[in-house]
C-alpha positions in Angstrom: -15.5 51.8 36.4 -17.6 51.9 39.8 -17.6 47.7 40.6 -14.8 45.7 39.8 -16.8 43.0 38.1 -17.6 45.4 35.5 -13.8 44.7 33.9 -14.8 41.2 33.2 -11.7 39.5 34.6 -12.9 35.8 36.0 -11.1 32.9 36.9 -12.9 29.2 38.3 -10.9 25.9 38.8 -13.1 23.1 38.1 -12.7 19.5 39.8 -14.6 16.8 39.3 -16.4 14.0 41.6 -15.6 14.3 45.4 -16.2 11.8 48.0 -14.5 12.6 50.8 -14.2 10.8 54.0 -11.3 11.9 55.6 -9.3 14.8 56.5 -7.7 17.3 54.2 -5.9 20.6 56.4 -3.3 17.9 58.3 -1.6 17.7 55.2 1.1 19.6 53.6 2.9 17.8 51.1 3.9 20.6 48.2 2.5 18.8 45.8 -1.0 18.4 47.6 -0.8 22.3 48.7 0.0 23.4 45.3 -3.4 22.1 44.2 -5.3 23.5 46.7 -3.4 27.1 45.8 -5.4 26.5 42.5 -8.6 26.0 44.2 -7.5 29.2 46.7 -6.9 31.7 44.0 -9.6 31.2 41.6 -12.6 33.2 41.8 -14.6 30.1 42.6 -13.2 26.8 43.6 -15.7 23.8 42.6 -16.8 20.3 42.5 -19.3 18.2 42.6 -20.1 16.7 46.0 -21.1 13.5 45.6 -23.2 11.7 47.9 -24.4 12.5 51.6 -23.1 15.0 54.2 -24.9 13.3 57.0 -24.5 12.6 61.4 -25.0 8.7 61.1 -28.8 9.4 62.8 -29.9 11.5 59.7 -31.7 9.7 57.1 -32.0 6.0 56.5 -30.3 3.7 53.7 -32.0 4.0 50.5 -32.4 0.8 48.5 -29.7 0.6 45.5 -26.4 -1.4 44.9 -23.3 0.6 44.8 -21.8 2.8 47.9 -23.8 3.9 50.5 -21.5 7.4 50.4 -21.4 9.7 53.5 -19.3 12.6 54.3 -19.2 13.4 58.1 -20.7 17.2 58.2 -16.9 18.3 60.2 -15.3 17.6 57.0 -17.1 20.7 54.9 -14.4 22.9 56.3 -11.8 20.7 55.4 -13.6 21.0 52.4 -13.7 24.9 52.6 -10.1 24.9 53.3 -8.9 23.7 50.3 -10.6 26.4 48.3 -14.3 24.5 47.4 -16.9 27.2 47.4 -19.1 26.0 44.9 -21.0 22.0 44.9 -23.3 20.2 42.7 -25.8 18.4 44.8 -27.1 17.1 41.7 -26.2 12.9 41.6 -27.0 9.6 41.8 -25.8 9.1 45.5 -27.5 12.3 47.1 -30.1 10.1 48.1 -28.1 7.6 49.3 -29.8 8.3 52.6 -33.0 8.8 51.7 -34.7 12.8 51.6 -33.7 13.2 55.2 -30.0 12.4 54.3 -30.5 14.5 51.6 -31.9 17.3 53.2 -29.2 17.3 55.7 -26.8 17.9 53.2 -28.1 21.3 52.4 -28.3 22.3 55.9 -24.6 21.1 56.7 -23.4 23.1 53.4 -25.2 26.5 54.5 -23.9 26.2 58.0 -20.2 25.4 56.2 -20.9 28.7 54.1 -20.5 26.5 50.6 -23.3 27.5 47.7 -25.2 24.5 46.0 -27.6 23.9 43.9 -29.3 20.9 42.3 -31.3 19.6 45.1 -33.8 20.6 47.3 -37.5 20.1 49.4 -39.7 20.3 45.7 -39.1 20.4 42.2 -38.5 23.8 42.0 -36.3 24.0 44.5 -33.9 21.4 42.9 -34.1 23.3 39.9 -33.3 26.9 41.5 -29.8 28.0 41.1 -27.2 28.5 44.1 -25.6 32.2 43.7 -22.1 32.9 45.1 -20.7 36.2 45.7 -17.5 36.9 44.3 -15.1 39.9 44.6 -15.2 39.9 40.1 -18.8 39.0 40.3 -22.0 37.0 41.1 -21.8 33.5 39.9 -24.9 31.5 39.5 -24.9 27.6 39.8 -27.7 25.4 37.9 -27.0 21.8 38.8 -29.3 19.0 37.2 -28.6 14.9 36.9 -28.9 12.8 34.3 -28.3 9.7 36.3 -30.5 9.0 38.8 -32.9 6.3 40.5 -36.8 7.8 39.6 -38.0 7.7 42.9 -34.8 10.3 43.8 -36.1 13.2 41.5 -37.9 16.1 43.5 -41.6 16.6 42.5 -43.2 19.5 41.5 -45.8 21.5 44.4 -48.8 21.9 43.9 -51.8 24.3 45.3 -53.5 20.8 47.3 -50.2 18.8 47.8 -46.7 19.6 48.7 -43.3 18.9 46.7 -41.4 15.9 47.2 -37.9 16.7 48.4 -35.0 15.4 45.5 -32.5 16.0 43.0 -33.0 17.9 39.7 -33.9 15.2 37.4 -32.8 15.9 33.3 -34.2 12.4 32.4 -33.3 10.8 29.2 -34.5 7.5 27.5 -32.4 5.0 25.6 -33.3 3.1 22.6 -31.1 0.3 20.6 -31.0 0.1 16.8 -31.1 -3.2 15.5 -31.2 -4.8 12.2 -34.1 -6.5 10.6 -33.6 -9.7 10.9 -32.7 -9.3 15.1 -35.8 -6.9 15.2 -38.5 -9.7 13.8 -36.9 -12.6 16.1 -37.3 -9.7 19.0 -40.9 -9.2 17.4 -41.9 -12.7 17.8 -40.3 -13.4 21.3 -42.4 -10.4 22.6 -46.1 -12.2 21.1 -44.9 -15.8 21.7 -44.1 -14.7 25.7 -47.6 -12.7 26.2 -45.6 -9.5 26.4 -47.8 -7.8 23.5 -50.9 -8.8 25.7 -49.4 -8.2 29.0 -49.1 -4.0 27.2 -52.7 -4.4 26.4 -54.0 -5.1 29.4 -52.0 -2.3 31.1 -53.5 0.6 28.5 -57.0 -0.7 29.0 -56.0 -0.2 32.9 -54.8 2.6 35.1 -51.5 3.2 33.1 -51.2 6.3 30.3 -50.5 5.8 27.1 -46.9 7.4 28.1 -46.0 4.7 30.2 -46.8 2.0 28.2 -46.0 3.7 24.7 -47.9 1.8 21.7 -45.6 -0.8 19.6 -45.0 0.2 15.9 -43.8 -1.2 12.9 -40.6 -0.5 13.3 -40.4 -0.2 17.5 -41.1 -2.0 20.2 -40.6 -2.7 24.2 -39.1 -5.7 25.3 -37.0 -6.5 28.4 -37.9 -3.4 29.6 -35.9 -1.5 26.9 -36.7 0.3 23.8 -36.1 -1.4 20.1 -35.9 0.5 16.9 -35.6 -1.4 13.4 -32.9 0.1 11.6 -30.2 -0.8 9.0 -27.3 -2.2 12.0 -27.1 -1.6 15.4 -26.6 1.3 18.0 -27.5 3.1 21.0 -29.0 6.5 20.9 -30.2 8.6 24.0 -32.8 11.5 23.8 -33.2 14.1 26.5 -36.4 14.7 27.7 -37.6 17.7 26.5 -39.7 19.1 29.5 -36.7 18.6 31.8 -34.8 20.2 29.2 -36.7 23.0 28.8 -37.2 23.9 32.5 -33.6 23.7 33.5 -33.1 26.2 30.4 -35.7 28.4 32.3 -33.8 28.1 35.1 -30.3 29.5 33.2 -31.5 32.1 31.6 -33.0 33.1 35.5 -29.2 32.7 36.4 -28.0 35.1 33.3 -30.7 37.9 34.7 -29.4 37.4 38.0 -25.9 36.7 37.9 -22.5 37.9 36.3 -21.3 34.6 35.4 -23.3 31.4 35.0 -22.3 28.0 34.9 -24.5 24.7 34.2 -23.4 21.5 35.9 -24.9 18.3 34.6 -23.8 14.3 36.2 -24.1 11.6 34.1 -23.0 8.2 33.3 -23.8 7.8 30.0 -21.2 7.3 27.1 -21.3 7.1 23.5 -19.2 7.2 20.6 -16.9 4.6 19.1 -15.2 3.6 22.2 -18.7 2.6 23.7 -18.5 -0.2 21.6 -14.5 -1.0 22.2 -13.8 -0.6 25.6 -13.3 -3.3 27.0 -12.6 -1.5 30.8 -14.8 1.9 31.9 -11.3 3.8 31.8 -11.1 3.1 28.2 -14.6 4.8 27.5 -13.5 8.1 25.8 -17.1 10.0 25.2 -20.4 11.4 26.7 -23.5 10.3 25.1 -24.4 12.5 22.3 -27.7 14.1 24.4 -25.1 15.0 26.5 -23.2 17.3 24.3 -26.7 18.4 22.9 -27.6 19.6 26.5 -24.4 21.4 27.0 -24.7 23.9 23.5 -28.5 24.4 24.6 -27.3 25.4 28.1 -24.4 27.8 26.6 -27.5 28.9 23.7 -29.5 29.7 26.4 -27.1 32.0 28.5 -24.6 29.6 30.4 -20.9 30.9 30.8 -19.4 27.4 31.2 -20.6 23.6 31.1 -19.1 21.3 33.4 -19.8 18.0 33.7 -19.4 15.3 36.0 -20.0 11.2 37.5 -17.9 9.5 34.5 -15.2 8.8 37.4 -12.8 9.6 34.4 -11.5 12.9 32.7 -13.6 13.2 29.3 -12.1 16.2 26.6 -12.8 20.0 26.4 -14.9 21.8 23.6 -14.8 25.7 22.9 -18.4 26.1 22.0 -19.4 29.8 20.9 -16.5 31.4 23.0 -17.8 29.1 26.1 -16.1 25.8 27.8 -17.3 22.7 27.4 -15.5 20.9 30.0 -17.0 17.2 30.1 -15.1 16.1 33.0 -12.6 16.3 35.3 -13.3 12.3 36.5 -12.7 12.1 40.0 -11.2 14.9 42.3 -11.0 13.2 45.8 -11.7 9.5 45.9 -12.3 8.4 49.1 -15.3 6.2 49.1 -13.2 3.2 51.0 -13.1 4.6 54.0 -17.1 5.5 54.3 -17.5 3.7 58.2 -20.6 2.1 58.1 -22.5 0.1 55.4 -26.7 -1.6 55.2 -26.9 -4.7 55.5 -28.4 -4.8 52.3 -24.7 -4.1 50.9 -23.5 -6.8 53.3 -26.2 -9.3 51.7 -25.1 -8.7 48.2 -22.0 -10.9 48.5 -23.3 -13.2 51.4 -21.7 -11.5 54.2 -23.2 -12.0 57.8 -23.8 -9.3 60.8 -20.2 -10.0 61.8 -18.9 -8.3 59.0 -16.6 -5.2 58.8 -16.5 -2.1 56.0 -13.3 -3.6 54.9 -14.5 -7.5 54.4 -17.6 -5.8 52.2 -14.9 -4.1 50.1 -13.1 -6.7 49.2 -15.7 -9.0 48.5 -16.8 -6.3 45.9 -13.7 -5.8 44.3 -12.8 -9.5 44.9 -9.4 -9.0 46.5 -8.9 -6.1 44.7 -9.1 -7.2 41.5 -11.9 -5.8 39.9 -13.7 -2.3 40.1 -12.0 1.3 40.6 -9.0 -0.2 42.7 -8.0 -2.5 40.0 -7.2 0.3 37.2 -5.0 3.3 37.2 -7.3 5.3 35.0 -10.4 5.8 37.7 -6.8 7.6 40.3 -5.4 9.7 37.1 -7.9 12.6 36.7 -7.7 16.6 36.3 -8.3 19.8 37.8 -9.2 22.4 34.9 -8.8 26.1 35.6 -10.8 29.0 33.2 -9.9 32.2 32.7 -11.6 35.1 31.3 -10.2 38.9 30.3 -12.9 41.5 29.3 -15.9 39.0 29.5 -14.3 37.1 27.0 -12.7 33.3 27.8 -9.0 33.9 27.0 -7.6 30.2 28.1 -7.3 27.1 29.9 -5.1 25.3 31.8 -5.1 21.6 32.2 -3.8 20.3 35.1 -2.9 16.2 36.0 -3.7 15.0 39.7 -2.4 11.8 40.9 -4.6 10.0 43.4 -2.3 7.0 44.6 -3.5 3.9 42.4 -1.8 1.4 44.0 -0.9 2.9 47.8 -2.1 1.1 50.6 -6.4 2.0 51.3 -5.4 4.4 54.2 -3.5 6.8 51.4 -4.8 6.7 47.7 -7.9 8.8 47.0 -6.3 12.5 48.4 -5.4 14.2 44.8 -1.9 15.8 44.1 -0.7 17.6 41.7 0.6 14.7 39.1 4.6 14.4 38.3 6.5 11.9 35.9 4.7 9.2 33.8 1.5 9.8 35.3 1.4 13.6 34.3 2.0 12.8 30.7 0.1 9.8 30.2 -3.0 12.1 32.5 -2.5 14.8 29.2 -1.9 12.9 26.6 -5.4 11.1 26.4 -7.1 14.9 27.4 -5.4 16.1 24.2 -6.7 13.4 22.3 -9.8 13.0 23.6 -10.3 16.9 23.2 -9.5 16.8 19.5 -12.5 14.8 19.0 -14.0 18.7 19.6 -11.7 20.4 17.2 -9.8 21.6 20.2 -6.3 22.1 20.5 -3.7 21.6 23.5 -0.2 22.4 24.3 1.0 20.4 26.7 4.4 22.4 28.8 5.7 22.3 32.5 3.3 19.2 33.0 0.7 21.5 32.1 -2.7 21.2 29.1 -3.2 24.9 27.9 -5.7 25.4 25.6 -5.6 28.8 23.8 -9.1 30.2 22.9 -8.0 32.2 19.5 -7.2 30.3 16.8 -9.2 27.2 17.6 -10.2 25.1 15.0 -14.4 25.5 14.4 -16.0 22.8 16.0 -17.3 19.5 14.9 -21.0 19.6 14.0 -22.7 17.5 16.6 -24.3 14.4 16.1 -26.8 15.2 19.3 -29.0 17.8 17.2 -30.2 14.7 16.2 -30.3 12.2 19.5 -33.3 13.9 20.9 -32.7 17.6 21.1 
């Protein structure tokens, strides 16, 4: 054996969505540098990076409702510290601060020494994966979002115009199935209100016959959303098949050029039967079915492992063709109440004046802390998920519960520690069930989800060979 990749032996620790405002090295609680170890001796140590790294004079506030997430640049080697080597740039809140803001981002990760992918100055930039030398190998990184505002996607170059700097874009469209009945009252409410005319006039002007899609006999847009007639209701979601197809491209480029390649995709989009029972976002138990479509393509078309990300919850585990499926991890460090400086547009929302601080904008949006992440455990109780593979082969993984402080005063919660107690077992207890829905198995020991790769049960057939893929 001349290299010692060639033996095969791999290991990564996955987390999930990081917003981190604050610093990590000062601490040193056992419990808190026990995690990091895990992070420290994997291979590769990653998450995804959500939103900004930024000085407060790069980039301006884009225009959306939720946090306006920033990471001071200083941070990355706290970030680097704790064993992170490996980001997604690919989310909803990389734009936060506009293409500058985004931009920045990159440059602060390359100066930190952390490899990313998923953004970028055009199209194919965003698309282009990150590669990360390892001692047991080169990893490649294809990040892509499902999630996003349109006018954050990057566009493509061309030979008279250049890109437009953005995220990877893997767009999908929604559509609700109705019955009969509701689909002829939404029939006649779309004539009666001019909205069948109002479609007409736009085909006969400057818009394509894609962007204002024909009405059929059994489909329509109304509201701005897509109707199906059908026999009862439901929501199904279909990738688009040219971003599909090109971040596919972009993999099998990542298996010519890499040892190991892993496909990271954010999304906030659910489905299955808890989509229509939860009556909290922390009782929502599964990814929309394009979603797990998109993960077997990626593994199909050369990916090592599929990780996703942005539910802000754990979601389960599949074994696909030898391969992880790991959905999510939900949130790894949580720290989006301590971002220092707001828009006024956020201000606005809830009819606070210039006078205003960070924290009276908070807890008008939670309303005293009773509503939004700080008012349920489930968004502080995630997972840190470590794979390892012997020989090329996966041969297990471990499950482990982190406890980010649901409840502690705003200064503490969001750092992530290893989870003890109550919170460790009720943390594993819904990954095992929630991974069963996959056919997959795990032992839970020594506060601890291990999921042994022989002997797995053959997996479910999935329902998203037919939602659009």
């Amino acid at each position: 054996m001349l290299y010692d990749s060639e033996a095969g032996d791999f290991t990564i620790t996955f987390g999930g969505d990081t917003m981190l405002t604050r610093r990590l090295a000062v601490y040193s609680e056992p419990r808190f540098t026990a995690l990091a170890k895990l992070f420290r001796d994997a291979d590769v140590g990653f998450v995804n990076l959500e939103g900004s790294t930024r000085n407060w004079d790069e980039g301006v506030p884009g225009i959306m409702r939720g946090t306006y997430m920033t990471t001071p640049p200083s941070l990355l080697e706290d970030l680097k510290w704790f064993g992170i080597d490996m980001v997604s740039c690919a989310n909803n809140h990389a734009f936060d601060y506009g293409a500058e803001g985004m931009m920045a981002t990159r440059r602060h990760l390359d100066h930190t020494g952390i490899v990313h992918s998923g953004s970028g100055a055009n199209l194919a930039e965003s698309r282009s994966p990150g590669y990360l030398e390892t001692p047991n190998g080169r990893v490649g990184l294809v990040s892509a979002t499902a999630t996003y505002r349109e006018w954050n996607a990057a566009g493509a170059q061309r030979r008279d115009m250049p890109g437009r700097p953005g995220i990877n874009p893997l767009a999908n469209t929604k559509t609700h199935r109705v019955d009969e009945k509701a689909f002829a009252e939404l029939r006649r409410m779309s004539k009666r209100l001019g909205f069948d005319l109002e479609k007409t006039r736009a085909r006969g002007h400057f818009y394509s016959d894609k962007e204002v899609p024909p009405d059929a006999a059994d489909s329509l847009e109304i509201f701005g959303a897509r109707i199906e007639k059908g026999k009862s209701f439901a929501t199904l979601y279909h990738a688009d098949a040219d971003d599909l197809a090109e971040n596919l491209r972009w993999v099998r480029e990542a298996r010519r050029q890499a040892d190991w390649v892993i496909f990271s995709l954010h999304f906030h989009e659910f489905g299955g039967k808890s989509l229509a029972q939860a009556k909290t976002r922390t009782e929502l138990q599964e990814p929309a079915d394009f979603v797990i479509g998109v993960a077997h393509a990626a593994i199909d078309a050369g990916a090592d492992i599929f990780v996703g990300h942005g539910s802000h919850i754990p979601l389960g585990v599949e074994i696909y063709q030898g391969k992880p499926i790991l959905y999510s991890a939900g949130n790894m460090i949580f720290q989006n109440e301590t971002v220092q400086f707001f828009p006024d547009e956020a201000y606005r929302r809830f009819d606070l004046g210039p006078d205003a601080t960070p924290s009276d904008f908070l807890d008008a949006r939670t309303n005293g802390g009773t509503k939004g992440h700080v008012a349920h455990e489930g968004f502080w109780e995630n997972v840190v998920i470590n794979c390892s593979f012997r020989k090329g082969r996966l041969a297990e993984i471990r499950v482990y519960p982190i406890d980010q402080g649901f409840g502690r005063p705003l200064p503490q919660r969001g750092r992530p520690m290893l989870a003890q107690g109550a919170v460790a077992k009720r943390v594993l207890a819904r990954m095992a069930k929630i991974s069963k829905f996959y056919g997959t198995d795990m032992r839970i020991a020594n506060n601890t989800g291990i999921i042994k790769v022989g002997g797995q049960r053959r997996k479910r057939k999935s329902p998203a060979r037919k939602s659009g893929l």
